[in-house]
C-alpha positions as CSV (number, residue, x, y, z in Angstrom):
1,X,0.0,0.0,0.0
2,X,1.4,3.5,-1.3
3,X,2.9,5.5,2.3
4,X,1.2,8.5,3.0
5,X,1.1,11.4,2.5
6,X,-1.0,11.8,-0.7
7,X,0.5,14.5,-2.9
8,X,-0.3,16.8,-5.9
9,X,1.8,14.5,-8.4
10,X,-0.2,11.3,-7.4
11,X,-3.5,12.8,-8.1
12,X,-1.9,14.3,-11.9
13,X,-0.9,10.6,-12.2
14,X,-4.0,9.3,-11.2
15,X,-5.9,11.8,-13.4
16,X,-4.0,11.1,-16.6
17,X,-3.8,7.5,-16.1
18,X,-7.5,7.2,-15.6
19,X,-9.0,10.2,-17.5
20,X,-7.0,11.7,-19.2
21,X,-6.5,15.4,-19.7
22,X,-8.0,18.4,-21.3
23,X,-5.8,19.5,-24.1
24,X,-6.4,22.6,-23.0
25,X,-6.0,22.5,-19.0
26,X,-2.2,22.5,-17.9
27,X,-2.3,19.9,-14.8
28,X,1.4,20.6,-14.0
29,X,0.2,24.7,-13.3
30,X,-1.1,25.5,-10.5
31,X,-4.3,23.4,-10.1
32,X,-4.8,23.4,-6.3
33,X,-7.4,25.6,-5.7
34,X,-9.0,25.3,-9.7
35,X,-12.2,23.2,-9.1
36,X,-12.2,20.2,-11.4
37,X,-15.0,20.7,-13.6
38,X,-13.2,23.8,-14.8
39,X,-10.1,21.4,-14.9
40,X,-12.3,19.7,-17.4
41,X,-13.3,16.4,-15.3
42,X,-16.8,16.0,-14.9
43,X,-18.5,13.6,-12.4
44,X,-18.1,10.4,-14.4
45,X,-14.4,10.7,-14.9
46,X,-13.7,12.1,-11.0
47,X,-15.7,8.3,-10.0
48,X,-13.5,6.7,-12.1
49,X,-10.4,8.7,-10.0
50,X,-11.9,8.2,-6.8
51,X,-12.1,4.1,-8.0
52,X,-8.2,4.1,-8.5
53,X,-7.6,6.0,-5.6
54,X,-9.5,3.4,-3.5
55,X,-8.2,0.4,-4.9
56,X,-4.6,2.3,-4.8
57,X,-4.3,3.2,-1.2
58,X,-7.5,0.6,0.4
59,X,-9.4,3.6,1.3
60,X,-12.5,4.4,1.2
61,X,-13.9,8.2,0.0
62,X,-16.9,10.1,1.4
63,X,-19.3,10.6,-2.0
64,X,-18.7,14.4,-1.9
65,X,-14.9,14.6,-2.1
66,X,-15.3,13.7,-5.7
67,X,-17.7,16.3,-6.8
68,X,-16.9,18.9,-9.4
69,X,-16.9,21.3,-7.2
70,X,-14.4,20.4,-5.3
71,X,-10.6,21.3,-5.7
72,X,-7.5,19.1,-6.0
73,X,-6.9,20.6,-2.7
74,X,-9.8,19.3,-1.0
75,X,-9.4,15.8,-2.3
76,X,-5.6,15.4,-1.1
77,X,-6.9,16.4,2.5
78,X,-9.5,14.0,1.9
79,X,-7.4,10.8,1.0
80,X,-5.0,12.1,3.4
81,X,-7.6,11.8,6.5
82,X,-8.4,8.5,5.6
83,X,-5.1,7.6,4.9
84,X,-3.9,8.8,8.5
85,X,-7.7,7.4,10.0
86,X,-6.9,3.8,8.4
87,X,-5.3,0.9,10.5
88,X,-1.8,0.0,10.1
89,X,-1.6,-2.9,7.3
């Protein structure tokens, strides 16, 4: 199981690897406070994030941290509180 904490580069990674990117939308700028549906990822491609994040790290995420709405930011903290919240393997 990847070691906490969860960064900025393992969400990019997770993004491209399981959504892709907007052509136009420069994920190594600063994205931490750009909510992603103006990043371009729109509910069915932040479930399929949230799904590799889970199965990544054995987490489990609250349905809201992956609404559009919410920032790259908010998610970190997210899988980060779990992360911290989950037993030792």
């Amino acid at each position: 199981m990847p070691q906490l904490p969860f960064h900025l580069d393992d969400l990019r990674r997770i993004l491209r690897e399981g959504a892709g990117a907007d052509e136009t939308v420069d994920l190594d700028g600063e994205i931490l406070d750009t909510d992603f549906d103006a990043l371009g990822y729109e509910s069915l491609a932040l479930l399929e994030t949230g799904s590799r994040i889970e199965r990544e790290y054995g987490i489990a995420l609250a349905d809201d941290a992956l609404a559009p709405d919410t920032t790259p930011r908010a998610l970190i903290a997210a899988v980060n509180g779990e992360l911290a919240a989950a037993p030792p393997a």
